[in-house]
C-alpha positions in Angstrom: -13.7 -12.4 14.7 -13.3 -9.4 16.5 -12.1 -6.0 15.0 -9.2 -5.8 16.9 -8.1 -8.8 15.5 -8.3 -7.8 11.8 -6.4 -5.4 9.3 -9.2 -2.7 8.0 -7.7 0.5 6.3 -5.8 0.6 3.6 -2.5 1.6 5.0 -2.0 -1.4 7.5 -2.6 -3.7 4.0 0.0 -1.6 1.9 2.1 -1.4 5.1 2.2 -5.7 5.0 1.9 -5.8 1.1 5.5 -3.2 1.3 7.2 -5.0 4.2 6.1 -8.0 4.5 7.5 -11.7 3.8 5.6 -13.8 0.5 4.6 -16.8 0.9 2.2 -18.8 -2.1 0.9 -22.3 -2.2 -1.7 -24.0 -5.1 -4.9 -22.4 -4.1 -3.5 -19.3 -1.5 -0.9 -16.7 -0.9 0.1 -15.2 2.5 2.1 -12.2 3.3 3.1 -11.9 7.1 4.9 -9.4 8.7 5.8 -8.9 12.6 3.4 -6.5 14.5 5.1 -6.5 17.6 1.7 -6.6 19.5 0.6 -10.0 21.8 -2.0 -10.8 19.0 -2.3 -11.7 15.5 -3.9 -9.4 12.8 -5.7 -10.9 9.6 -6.9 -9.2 6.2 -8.1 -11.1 3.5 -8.0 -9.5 0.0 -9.4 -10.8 -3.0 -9.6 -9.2 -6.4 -12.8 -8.7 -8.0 -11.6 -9.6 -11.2 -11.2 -13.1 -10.1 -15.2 -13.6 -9.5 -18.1 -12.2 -8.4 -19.4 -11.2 -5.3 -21.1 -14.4 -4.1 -18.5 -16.6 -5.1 -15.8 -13.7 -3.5 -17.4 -14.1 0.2 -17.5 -18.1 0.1 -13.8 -18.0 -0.5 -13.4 -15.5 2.7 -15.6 -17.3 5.0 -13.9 -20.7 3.8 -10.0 -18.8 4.8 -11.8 -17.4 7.8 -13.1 -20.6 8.9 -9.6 -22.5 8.3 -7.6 -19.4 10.1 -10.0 -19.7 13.1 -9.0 -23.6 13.5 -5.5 -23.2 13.2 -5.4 -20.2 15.4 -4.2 -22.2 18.7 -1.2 -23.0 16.9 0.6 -19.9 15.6 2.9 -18.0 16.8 1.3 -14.3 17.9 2.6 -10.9 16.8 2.0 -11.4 13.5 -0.3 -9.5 10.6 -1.1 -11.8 8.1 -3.0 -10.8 4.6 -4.8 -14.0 2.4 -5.1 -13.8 -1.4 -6.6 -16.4 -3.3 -4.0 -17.2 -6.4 -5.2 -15.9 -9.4 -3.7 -18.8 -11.4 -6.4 -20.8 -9.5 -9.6 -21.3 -10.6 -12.5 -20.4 -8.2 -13.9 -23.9 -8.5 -11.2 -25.2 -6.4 -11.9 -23.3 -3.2 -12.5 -26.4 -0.9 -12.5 -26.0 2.7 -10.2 -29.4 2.7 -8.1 -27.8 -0.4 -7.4 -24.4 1.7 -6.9 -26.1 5.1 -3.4 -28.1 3.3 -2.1 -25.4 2.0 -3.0 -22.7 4.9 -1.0 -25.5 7.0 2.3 -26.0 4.4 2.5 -21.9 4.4 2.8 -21.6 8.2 4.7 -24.2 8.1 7.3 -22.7 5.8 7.0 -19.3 7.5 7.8 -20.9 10.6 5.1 -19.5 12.5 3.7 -22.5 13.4 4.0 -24.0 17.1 4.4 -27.6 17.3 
């Protein structure tokens, strides 16, 4: 994924984080906020008190991987920051898992073209 296409300093997170609409599911959370631009911004944060580094990176390239297939059917304009639920345990993070409820959250954000 290209640069351009993803949230990297801190104050375009804290900018979503502060402004931005919540949206949680069993193993993820999404906030999304309008960016008024012809493209959609991502950022994926995960705590490191949740796991370590190894197991921290599978979890983003398995949201990566499940954003990246679902791309051609959102809406654009939007910034969009992943957690991974802390209530969750890490063991869980299943591409098939992620994919159902990366799919109900759009869904109930409504940025989801059918």
């Amino acid at each position: 994924m290209k640069k351009k296409y993803t949230l990297i300093k801190n104050y375009e997170f804290k900018n979503v984080f502060n402004k931005g609409k919540f949206f949680s599911s069993k193993t993820i959370e999404i906030i999304i906020k309008e960016n008024n631009r012809n493209y959609n911004r991502i950022g994926i944060a995960i705590s490191s008190k949740i796991c370590k580094a190894v197991k921290r990176n599978k979890i983003k390239r398995l949201i990566r991987e499940n954003y990246r297939n679902n791309i051609e059917n959102l809406k654009k304009g939007y910034d969009i920051v992943f957690l991974w639920n802390k209530k969750t345990p890490v063991e869980m993070a299943e591409y098939n898992e992620i994919s159902k409820s990366m799919k109900k959250i759009f869904e109930n954000a409504g940025i989801i073209e059918v």
